[in-house]
N, C-alpha and C positions, 0 to 999 in steps of 0.2 A: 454446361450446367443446366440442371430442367428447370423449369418455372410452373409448379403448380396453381391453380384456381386456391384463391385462398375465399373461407365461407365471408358470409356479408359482415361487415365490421373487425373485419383482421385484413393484416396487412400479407401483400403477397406472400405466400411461403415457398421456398426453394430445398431442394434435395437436401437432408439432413435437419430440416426445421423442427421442432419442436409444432405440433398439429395442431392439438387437441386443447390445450391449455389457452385458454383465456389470456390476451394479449398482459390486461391488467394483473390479473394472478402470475404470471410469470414475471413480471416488475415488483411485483410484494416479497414473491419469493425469492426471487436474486439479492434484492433490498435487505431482505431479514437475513440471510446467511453473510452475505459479506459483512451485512454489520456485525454478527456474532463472532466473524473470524476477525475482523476488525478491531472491535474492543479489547480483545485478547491480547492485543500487543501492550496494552500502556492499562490495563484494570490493575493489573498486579503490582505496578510501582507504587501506590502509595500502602498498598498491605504487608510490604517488604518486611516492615521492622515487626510487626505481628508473624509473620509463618519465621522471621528467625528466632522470636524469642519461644514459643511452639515447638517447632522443632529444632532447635540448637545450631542451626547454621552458623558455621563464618563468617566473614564479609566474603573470603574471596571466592566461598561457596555458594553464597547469595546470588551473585548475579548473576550466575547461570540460570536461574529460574524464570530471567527477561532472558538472556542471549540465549537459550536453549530454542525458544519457540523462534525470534527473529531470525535464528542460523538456518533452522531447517525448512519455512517458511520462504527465506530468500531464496536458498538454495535449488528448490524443487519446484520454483514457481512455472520456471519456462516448457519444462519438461511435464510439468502439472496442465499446460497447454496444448504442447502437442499431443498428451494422450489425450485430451477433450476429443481432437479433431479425426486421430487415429480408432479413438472405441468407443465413441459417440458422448455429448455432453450432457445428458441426461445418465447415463452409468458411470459416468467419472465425479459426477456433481454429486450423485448418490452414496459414491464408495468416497468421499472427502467428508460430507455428511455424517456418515457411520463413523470414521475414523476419528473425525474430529468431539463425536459428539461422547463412544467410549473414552477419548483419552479424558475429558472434563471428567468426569465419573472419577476415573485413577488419580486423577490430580486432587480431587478434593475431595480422597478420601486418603491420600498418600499420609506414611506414619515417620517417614525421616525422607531429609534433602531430597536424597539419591532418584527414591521413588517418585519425586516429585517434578525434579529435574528432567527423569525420560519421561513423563505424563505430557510435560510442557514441549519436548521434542515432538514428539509423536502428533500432539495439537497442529503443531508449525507444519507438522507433513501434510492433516489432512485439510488445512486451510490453504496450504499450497495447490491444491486439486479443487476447491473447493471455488475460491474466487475467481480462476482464471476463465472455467468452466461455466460460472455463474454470468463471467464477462459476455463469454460467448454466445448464451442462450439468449441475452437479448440484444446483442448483435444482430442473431439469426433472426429473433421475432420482430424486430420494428425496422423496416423500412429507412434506408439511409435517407437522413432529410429533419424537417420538425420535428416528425416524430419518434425518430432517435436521439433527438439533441433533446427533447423533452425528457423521455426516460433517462438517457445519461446526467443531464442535470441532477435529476431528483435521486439515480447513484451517485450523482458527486457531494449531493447532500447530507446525504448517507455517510460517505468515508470522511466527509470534512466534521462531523458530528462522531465518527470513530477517533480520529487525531485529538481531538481535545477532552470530549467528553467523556473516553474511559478515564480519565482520571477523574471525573465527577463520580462516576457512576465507583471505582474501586474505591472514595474515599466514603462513601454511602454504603457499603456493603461491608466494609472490615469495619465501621463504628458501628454499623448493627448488630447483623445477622454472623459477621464473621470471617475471615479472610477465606474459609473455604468456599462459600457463597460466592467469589471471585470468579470459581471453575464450576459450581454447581448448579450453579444457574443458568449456564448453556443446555443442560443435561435435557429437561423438560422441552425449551424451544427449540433443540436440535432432532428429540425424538417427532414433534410437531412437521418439522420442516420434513423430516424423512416420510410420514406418512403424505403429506399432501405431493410429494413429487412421485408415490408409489402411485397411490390415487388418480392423479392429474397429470402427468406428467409423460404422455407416449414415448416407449422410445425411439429415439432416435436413428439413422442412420451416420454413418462416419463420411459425409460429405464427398470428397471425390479420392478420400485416399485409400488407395486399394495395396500400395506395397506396406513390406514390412518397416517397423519403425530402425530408425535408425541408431541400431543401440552402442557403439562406442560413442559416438556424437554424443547421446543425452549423459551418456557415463562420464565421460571429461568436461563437459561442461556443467552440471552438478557435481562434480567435482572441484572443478575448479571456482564455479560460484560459493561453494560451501565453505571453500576456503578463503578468499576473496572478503565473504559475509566477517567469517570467523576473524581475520588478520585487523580487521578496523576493530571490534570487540577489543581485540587482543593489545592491540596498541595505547588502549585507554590504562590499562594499568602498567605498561613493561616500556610505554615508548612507542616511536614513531624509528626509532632511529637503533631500536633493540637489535641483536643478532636475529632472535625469537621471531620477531616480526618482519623483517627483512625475511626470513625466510619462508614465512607461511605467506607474504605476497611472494614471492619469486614463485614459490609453487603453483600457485594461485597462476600466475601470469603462462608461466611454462602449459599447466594444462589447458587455461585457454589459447595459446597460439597452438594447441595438438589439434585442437578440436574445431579449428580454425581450419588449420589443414587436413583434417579428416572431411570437411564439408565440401572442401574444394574439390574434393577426390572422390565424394558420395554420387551414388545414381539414385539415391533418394534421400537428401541429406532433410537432417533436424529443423535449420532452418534455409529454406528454400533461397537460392541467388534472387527470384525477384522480391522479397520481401525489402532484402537490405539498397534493392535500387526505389522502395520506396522514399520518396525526401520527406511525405507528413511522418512516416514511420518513424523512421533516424529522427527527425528532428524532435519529434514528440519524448521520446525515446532521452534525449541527451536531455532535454529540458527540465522532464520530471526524473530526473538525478538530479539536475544541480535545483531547482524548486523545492522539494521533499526532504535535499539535503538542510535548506535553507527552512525549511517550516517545523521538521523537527529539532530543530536546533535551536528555534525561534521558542518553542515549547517546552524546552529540556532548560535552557537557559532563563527562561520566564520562570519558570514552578523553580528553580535552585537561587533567583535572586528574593523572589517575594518571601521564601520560607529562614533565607541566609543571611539578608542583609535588610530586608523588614521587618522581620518577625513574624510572617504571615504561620499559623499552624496547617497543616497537611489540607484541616478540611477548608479553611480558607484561600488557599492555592489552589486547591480543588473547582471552587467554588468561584473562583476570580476569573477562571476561564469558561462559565456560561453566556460570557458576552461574546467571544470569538466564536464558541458554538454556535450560539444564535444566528450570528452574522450571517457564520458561513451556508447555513442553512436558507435563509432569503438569497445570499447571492452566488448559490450554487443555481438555486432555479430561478433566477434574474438571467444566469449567463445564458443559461440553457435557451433561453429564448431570444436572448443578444446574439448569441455566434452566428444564427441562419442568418443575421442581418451583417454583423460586422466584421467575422469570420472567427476561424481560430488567431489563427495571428495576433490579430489584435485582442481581441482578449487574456491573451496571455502578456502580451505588453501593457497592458494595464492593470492584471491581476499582479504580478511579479512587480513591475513598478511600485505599486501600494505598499507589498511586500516589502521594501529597500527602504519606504520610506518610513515604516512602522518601526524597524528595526532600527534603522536609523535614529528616529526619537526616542528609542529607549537609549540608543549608546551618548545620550548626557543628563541619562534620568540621576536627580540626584537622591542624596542620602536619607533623606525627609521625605521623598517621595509619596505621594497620595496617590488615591486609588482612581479617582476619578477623573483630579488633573494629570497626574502623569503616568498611569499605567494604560487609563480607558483610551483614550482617543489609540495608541500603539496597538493595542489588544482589536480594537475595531478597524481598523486600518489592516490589520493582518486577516482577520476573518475576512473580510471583501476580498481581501486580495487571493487566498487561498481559494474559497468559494468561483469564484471567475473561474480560477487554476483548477479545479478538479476534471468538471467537463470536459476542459478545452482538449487537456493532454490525451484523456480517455477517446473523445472525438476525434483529436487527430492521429493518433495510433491507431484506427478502424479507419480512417478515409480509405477508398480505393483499395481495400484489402477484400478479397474475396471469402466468403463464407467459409470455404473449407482449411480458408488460415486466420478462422478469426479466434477461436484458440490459443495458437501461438503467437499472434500477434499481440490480444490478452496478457499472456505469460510475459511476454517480452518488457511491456511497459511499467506492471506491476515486478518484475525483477527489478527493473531499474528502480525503481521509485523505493523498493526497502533494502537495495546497495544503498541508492542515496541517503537515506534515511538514517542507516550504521555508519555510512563513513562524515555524514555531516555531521552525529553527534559524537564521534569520536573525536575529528577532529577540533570542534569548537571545545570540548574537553579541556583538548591542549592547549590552546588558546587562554582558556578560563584558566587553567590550572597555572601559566607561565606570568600571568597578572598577578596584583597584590590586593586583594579586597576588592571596593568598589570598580578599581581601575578593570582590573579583571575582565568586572560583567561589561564594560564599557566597549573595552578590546573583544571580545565576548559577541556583542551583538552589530560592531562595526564588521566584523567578520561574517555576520550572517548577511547583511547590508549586500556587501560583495558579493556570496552567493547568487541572492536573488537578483541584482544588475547580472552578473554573468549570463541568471538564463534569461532574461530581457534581450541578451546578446542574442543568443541560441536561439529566441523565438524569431527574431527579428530575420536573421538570415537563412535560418533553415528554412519557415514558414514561407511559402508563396502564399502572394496576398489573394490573390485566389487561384483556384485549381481545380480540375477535369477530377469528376466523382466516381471516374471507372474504376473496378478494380483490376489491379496491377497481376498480372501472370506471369 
């Protein structure tokens, strides 16, 4: 790999860097797009009952208009990496940009379900190319050390302010302006973002990969994650235990052990053998599944207890989670400059920790419950604890990984982290749904409790307490 002279006040640049672009503007800019792809997951939940009563949806046509984007979005994240590293991350981050920025347009301008439904698929594609890419570029541009754990911080700031705060921001925009303001308003700051990475943005070269991609690998493995995505969706209304469901995981399972063994068998596989003998990798990896399983589920169960069982209205649930927001935003860039000292490891056993314990004091919140004695201390306790979490996982999923896989590496962690995400809140679903009322949300968030100690577990021993910052070939 070459080592280029980087000019005075940028950090070294290597084959495939990103040149030209101002270390700080390529931090804005990754910033501002993941958050707009970000948001997009959870704006739309509280404008629900506005675009059904609009345009005449079902209920069981309704939910596709969240699962639509989460499916396709899960699905194509990994494969949304390795083209970063394949056709460079500056033409991939570009054409996610464009894609994502036309589907907002179709989306909220859509005149029934239907239309509205492929707008929100089509979104989930190009935020699938969109973030992982976004991952990579400033990978490439800072320098493994402070000043990656700085900027990754202030992305973890970023998605931990997407997790809570689109539901601020959708309950804001369907009592204004209107539930199509929900998609239209990416339209403007995605045309913005496409011009400044025309402008600024050199392109890139595709690192050290010079063969062709490897297309049955990304075809069954998008395959089989799409399904995988789709079967925990699917489970929330039919069962865990349906024919239905059983079958789209068995499928799901089937094409990833194909794809499993098409890798073993590739002379240039999708994802490379040494990637998977990294241990920050894997572990990072297993972690934020069961964390993300456990945070959206922490949020999915929070907004349906305050609205179900206090009476909180939309925009007061909405509104109840600017203290988690807040949170996570100081102690995403608290971690960021804790890890160079305390490491990842550790910070994920006490991010996750806090987690368990948040949850945990909600699973005896009682019926009378107040806002400040028993919802705030849980709510704050969970934002610190996420915030620590966002960097850590992002940072240890790039240790020791070489530039020309930090794309897929990207892809890798964010697929897991929105599997986790669909299969924690379908699961805790079942949970809520198998209670009686209170008892419910109780079994509800003891259940999330468990999650987050599990990856306390996962951080604990996958994590070496410190470790050699080569990257791994």
């Amino acid at each position: 790999m070459t080592t280029e002279t980087s000019e005075p006040g940028r950090a070294p640049t290597t084959t495939g860097q990103v040149r030209r672009a101002p270390r700080r503007l390529v931090l804005a800019l990754t910033c501002a797009a993941t958050t707009m792809a970000g948001l997009d997951t959870a704006v739309v939940n509280v404008a629900l009952a506005s675009i059904q009563h609009d345009l005449g949806a079902g209920h069981g046509t309704l939910q596709w208009v969240v699962v639509a984007y989460g499916l396709l979005l899960g699905g194509f994240l990994l494969l949304g990496g390795r083209l970063a590293d394949h056709m460079g991350r500056r033409r991939v981050f570009l054409a996610g940009l464009t894609v994502f920025t036309a589907a907002s347009l179709l989306a909220g301008a859509a005149q029934d379900a239907v239309q509205l439904i492929a707008a929100r698929g089509v979104q989930g594609f190009g935020a699938a190319l969109i973030i992982p890419a976004a991952l990579s570029l400033l990978a490439v541009t800072f320098a493994e050390g402070p000043e990656r754990d700085r900027a990754f911080g202030l992305l973890g700031a970023v998605g931990g302010v997407t997790a809570s705060g689109g539901v601020v921001l959708g309950g804001l925009l369907a009592s204004g302006p209107g539930w199509r303001w929900s998609f239209l308003v990416n339209v403007p700051i995605g045309v913005v973002l496409i011009a400044v990475v025309l402008l600024f943005l050199a392109p890139d070269r595709c690192g050290d990969r010079t063969g062709r991609l490897d297309v049955a690998g990304a075809t069954t493995v998008t395959g089989g994650l799409l399904l995988a995505v789709y079967a925990a969706h699917h489970a929330v209304e039919h069962g865990w235990s349906s024919v239905s469901t059983l079958a789209l995981a068995g499928a799901a399972v089937v094409l990833l052990a194909l794809f499993v063994r098409i890798e073993a068998r590739s002379d240039g596989p999708l994802v490379p053998a040494a990637l998977l003998r990294n241990r920050s990798l894997v572990a990072a990896n297993v972690t934020a599944f069961l964390g993300f399983c456990a945070l959206l589920s922490f949020i999915f169960v929070g907004s349906l207890l305050m609205q179900q069982v206090l009476g909180y209205s939309p925009w007061q649930a909405g509104m109840a989670w600017v203290a988690t927001t807040g949170t996570i935003v100081v102690a995403a860039v608290a971690g960021a400059r804790l890890v160079g000292r305390v490491g990842v490891r550790s910070l994920l056993l006490v991010g996750l920790g806090l987690v368990a314990v948040g949850a945990l004091w909600l699973a005896r919140i009682p019926a009378d419950a107040g806002f400040v004695s028993d919802l705030l201390p849980a709510f704050l306790l969970a934002g610190v604890g996420f915030g620590f979490c966002e960097p850590a996982v992002q940072l240890g999923a790039l240790s020791r990984v070489a530039p020309s896989d930090t794309g897929l590496a990207s892809g890798l962690v964010q697929t897991t982290t929105e599997i986790g995400g669909a299969v924690g809140v379908a699961a805790v679903s079942t949970v809520l749904v198998a209670g009686v009322g209170l008892d419910g949300f109780h079994a509800a968030f003891a259940f999330v409790t468990v999650l987050a100690l599990l990856g306390v577990v996962t951080a604990a021993v996958g994590f070496a307490r410190r470790g050699p910052t080569a990257p791994v070939r």
